[in-house]
Backbone as CSV, one residue per row, in Angstrom:
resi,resn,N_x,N_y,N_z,CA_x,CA_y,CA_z,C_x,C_y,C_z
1,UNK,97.653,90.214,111.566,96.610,90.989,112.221,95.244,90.634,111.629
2,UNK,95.307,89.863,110.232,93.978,90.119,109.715,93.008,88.563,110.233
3,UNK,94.258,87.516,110.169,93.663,86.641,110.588,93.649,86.430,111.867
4,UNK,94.125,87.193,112.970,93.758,86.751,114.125,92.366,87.970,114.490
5,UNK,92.196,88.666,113.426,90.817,89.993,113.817,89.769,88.828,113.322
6,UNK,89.802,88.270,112.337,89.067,87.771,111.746,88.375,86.276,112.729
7,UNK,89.487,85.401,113.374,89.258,84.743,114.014,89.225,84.984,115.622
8,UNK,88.641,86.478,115.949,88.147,87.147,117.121,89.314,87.273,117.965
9,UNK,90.740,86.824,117.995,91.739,86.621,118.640,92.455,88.035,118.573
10,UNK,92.080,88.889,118.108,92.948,90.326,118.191,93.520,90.725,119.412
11,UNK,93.195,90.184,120.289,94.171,90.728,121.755,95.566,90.126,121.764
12,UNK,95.513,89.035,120.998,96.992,88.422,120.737,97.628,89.198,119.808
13,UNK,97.526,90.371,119.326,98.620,91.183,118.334,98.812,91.973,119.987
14,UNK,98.566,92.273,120.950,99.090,93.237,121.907,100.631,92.395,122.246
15,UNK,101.345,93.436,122.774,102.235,92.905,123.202,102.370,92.549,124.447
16,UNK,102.327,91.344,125.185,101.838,90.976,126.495,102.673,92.053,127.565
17,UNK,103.832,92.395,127.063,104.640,93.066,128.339,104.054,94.260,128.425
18,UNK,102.750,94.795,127.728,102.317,95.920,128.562,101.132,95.402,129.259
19,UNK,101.073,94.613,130.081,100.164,94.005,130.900,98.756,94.562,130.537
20,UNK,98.332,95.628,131.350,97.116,96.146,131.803,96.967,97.430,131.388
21,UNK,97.855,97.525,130.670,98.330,99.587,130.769,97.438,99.876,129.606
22,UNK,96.836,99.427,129.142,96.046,99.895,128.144,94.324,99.431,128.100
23,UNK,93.554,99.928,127.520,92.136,99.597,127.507,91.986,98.492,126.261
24,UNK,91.580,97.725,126.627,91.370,96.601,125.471,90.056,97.473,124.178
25,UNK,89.384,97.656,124.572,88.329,98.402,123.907,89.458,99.385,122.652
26,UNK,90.114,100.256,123.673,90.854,100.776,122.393,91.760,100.661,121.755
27,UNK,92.222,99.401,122.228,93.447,98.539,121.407,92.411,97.943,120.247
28,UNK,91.128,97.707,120.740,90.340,96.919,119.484,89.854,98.068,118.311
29,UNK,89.772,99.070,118.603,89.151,100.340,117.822,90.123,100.544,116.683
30,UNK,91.589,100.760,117.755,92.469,100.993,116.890,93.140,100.040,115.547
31,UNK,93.313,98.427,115.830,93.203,97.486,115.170,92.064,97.631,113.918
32,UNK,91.117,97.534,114.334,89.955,97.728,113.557,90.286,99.031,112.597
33,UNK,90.295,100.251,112.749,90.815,101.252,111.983,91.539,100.913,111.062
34,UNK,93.105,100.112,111.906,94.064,99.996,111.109,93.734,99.166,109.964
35,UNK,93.281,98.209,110.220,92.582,97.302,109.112,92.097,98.290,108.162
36,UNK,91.083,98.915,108.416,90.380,99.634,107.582,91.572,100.496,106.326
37,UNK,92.101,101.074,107.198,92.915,101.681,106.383,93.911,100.644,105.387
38,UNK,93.985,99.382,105.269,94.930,98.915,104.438,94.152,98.494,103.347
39,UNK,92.695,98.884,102.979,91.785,98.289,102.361,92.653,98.024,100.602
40,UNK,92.450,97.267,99.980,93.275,97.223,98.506,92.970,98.412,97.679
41,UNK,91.507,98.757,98.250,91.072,99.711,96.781,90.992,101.247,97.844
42,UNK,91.470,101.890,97.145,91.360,102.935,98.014,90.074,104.263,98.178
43,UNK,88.599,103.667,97.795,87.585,104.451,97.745,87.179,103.108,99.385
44,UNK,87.744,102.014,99.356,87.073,101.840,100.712,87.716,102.062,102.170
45,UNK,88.430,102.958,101.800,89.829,103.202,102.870,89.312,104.260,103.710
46,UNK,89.176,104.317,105.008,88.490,105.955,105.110,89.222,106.984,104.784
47,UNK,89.348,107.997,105.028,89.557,109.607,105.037,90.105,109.715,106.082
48,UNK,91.580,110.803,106.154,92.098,111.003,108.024,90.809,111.501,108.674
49,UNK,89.741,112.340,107.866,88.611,112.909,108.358,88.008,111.968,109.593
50,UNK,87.245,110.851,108.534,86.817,110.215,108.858,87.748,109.131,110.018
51,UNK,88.817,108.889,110.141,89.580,107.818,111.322,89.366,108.990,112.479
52,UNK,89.616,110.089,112.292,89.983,111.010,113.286,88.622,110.693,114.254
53,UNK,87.020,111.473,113.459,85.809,110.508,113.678,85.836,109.299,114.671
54,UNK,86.396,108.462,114.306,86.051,106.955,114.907,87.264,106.933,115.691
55,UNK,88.644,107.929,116.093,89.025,107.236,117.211,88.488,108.310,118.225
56,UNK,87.742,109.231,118.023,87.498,110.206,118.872,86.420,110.026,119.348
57,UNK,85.148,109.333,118.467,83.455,108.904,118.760,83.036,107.826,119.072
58,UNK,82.397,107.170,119.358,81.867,105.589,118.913,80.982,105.680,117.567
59,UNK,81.620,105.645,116.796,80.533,105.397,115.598,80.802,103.760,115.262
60,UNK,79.855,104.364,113.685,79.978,102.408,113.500,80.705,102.375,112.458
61,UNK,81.564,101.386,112.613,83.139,100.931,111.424,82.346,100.026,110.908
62,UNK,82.887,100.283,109.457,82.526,98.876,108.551,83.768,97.824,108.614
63,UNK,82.983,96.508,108.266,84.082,95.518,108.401,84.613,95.433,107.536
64,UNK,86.279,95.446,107.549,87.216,95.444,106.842,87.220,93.975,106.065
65,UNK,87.776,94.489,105.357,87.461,93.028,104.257,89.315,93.038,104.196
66,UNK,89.916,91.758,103.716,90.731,91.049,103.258,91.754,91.895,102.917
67,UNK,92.821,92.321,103.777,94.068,93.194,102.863,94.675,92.593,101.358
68,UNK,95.340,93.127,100.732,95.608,92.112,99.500,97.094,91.739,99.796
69,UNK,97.942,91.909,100.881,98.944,91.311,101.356,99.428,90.675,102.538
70,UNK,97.629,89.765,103.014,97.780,89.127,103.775,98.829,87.583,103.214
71,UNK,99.288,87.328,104.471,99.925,85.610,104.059,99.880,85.059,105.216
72,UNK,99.566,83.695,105.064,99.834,82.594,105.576,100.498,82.782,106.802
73,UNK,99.992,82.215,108.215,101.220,82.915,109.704,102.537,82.561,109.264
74,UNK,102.458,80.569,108.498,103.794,79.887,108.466,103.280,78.876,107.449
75,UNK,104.368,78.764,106.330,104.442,78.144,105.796,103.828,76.095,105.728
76,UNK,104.469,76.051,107.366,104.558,74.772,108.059,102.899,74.469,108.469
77,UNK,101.863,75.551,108.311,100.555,74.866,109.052,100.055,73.687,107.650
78,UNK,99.642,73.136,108.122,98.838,71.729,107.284,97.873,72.558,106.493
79,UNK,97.928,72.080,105.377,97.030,72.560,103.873,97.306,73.511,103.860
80,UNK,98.076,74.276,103.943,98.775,75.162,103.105,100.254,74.940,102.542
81,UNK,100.032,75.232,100.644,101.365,74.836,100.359,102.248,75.887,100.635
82,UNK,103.934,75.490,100.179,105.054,76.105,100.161,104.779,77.330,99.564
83,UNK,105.322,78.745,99.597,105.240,79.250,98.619,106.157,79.341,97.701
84,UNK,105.691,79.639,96.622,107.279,79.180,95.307,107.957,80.051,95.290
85,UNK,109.305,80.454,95.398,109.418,81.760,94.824,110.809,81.292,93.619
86,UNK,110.997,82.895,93.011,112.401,82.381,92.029,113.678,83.434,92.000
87,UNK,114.369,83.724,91.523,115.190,84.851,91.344,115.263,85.269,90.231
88,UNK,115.048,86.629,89.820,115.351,87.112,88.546,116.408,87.878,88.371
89,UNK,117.060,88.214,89.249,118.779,88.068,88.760,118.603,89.529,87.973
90,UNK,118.080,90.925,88.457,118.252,92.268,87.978,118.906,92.997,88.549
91,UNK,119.507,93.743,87.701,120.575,94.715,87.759,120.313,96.413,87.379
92,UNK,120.397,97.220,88.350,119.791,98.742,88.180,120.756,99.281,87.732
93,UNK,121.529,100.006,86.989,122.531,100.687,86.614,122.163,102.657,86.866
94,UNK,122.411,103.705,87.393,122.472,104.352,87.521,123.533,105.679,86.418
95,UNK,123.236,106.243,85.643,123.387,106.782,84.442,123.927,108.211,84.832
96,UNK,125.351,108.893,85.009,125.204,110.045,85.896,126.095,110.776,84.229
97,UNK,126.044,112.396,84.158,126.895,112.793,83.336,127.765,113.219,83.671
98,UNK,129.498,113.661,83.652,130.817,113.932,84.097,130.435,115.349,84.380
């Protein structure tokens, strides 16, 4: 979502099979919100106060900056590497008394 908001393409997170049934305007409001709300730090996150505000008004949204768990669409696009990962092989044990 962040990189297709970012690269103006946000109508491509809709899901095409609801054709027309919706207002693009507030498919974009809502996107935009949602963004907002995943902000990393949470003093730039709004308030339900404040979303309630902006899906109910036209006010003005600030631009969401960078979630901190955006990734890559696919591994496979050019210049971007693999990502590494490893296994650490942990075990939770659960401790109950008779």
């Amino acid at each position: 979502a962040w990189r297709l908001w970012n690269e103006g393409k946000w109508s491509e997170i809709v899901d095409e099979d609801l054709g027309d049934l919706y207002t693009p305007s507030e498919v974009m409001k809502c996107i935009h919100i949602g963004l907002l709300c995943c902000q990393n730090r949470a003093v730039d996150r709004p308030t339900m106060s404040e979303v309630d505000l902006m899906l109910n008004y036209e006010t003005d949204r600030p631009s969401p900056k960078e979630p901190p768990y955006s990734f890559p669409a696919s591994s496979d696009e050019p210049g971007i590497p693999p990502i590494q990962c490893s296994n650490n092989n942990v075990t939770l044990t659960t401790v109950k008394g008779r």
